[in-house]
C-alpha positions in Angstrom: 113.0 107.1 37.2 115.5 107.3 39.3 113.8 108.6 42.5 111.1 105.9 41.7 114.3 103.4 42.1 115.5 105.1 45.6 111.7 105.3 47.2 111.3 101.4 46.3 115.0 100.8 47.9 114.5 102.7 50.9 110.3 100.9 51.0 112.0 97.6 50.8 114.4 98.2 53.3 112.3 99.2 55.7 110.0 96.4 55.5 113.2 94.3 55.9 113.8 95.7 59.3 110.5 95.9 60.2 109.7 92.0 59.6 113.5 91.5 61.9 112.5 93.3 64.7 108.9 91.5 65.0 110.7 88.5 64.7 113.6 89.7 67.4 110.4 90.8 70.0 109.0 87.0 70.4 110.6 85.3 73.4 111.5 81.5 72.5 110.5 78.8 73.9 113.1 76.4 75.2 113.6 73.8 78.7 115.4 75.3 81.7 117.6 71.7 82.6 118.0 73.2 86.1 114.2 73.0 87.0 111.5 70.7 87.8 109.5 69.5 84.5 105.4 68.6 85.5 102.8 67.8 83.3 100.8 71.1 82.7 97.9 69.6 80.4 97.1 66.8 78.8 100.4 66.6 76.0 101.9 69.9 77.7 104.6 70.1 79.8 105.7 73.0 82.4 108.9 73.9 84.6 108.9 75.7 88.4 112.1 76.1 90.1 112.5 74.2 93.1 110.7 76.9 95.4 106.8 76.1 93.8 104.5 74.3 95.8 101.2 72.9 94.9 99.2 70.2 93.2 99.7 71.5 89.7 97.9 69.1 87.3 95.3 67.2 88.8 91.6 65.7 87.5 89.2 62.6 87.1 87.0 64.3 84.7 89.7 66.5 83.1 92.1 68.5 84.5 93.1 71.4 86.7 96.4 73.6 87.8 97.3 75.3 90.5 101.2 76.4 91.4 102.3 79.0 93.5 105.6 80.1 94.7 106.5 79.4 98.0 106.1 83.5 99.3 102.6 83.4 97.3 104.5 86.2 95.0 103.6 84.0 91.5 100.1 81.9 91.0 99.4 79.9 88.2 96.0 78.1 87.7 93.9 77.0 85.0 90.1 75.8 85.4 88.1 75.5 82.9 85.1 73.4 84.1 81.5 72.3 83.4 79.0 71.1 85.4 80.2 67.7 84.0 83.4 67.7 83.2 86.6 70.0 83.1 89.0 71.2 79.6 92.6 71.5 79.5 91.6 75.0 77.7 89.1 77.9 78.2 87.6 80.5 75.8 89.1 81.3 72.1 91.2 84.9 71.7 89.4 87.2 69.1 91.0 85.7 65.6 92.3 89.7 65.4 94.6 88.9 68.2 93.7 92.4 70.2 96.5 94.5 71.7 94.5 94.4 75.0 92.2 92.2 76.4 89.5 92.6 79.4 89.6 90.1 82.0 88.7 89.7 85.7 91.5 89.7 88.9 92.5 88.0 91.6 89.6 89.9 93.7 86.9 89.5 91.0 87.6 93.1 89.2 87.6 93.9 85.6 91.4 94.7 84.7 92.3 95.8 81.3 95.3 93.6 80.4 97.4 96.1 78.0 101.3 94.5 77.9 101.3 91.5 74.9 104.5 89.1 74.5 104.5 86.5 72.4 106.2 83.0 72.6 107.6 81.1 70.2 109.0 77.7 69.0 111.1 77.5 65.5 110.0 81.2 64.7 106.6 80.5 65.3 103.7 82.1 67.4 102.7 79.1 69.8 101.7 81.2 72.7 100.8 85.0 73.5 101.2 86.4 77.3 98.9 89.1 78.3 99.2 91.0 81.7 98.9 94.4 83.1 101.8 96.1 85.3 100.0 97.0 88.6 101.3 95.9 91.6 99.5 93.4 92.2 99.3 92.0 88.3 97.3 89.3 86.6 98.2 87.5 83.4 96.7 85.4 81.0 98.7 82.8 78.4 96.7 81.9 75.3 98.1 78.8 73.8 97.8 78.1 70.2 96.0 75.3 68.9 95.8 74.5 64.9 94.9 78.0 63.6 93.3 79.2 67.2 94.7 80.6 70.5 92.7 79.2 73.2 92.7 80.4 77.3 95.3 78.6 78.5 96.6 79.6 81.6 95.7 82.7 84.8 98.7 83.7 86.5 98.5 86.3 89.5 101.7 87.5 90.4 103.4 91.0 92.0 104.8 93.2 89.4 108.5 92.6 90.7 108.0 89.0 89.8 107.8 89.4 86.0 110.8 88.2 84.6 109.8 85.1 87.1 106.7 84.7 84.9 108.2 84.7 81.8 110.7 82.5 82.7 108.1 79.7 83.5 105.9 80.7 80.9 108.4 80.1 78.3 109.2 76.4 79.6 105.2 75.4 78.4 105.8 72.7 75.4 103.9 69.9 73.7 105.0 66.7 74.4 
């Protein structure tokens, strides 16, 4: 009886830290006050330091993004267009949310995209970040809409940059 008392402590226990440390691994979202706030999508909001150039939101039938740093070293675009008209978001991530996803590069290749961070607001998932970690790296944020994350986002960026990239991505809110 006793051992049965132990093994459910130490079971317990473990699912304690477990549950902390998936908690501890999503990067929160928050507002850098010493950047530039844009509108992103239609009720989203994004921040670039002051060395980003580019349209960014832009669209008469619906919208479309496009950001780059100044030395082309980050890209960020989103276009997710019709014949007849363009969304603020593209396709829905698998409902399993995968540990890797397949997606196409900069230069048209497939690229498996096998790092995953996830972003959130008030301890909850509201956007997951996938990228590889060549060189030249691509990235994809899925934003998450009611009970679905949807293609939100394509960033390009060298593999130096990354803290860059999570830095911006983490400024993307509702508002």
């Amino acid at each position: 009886m006793i051992s049965l008392a132990i093994l459910l402590t130490i079971l317990t226990s473990s699912c304690d830290k477990e549950e902390v440390l998936e908690q501890s691994e999503c990067i929160e979202i928050f507002k850098n006050s010493n950047w530039t706030t844009e509108e992103f999508k239609s009720n989203y909001e994004i921040q670039f330091s002051t060395n980003y150039e580019g349209t960014g939101m832009v669209g008469f039938e619906g919208n479309i993004f496009n950001k780059s740093r100044v030395d082309k070293k980050v890209e960020l675009t989103y276009s997710f267009c019709s014949p007849i008209y363009c969304s603020d978001f593209g396709n829905v991530l698998d409902i399993s949310i995968p540990d890797s996803i397949m997606v196409k590069d900069k230069e048209n290749n497939d690229v498996t995209l096998d790092s995953k961070k996830e972003f959130c607001l008030n301890g909850n998932v509201n956007g997951i970040l996938y990228y590889n970690t060549e060189i030249n790296s691509t990235g994809k944020y899925y934003i998450k809409q009611d009970s679905e994350y949807l293609d939100g986002l394509t960033i390009y960026f060298d593999n130096t940059e990354y803290q860059e990239v999570e830095n911006i991505v983490k400024t993307i809110t509702e508002d």
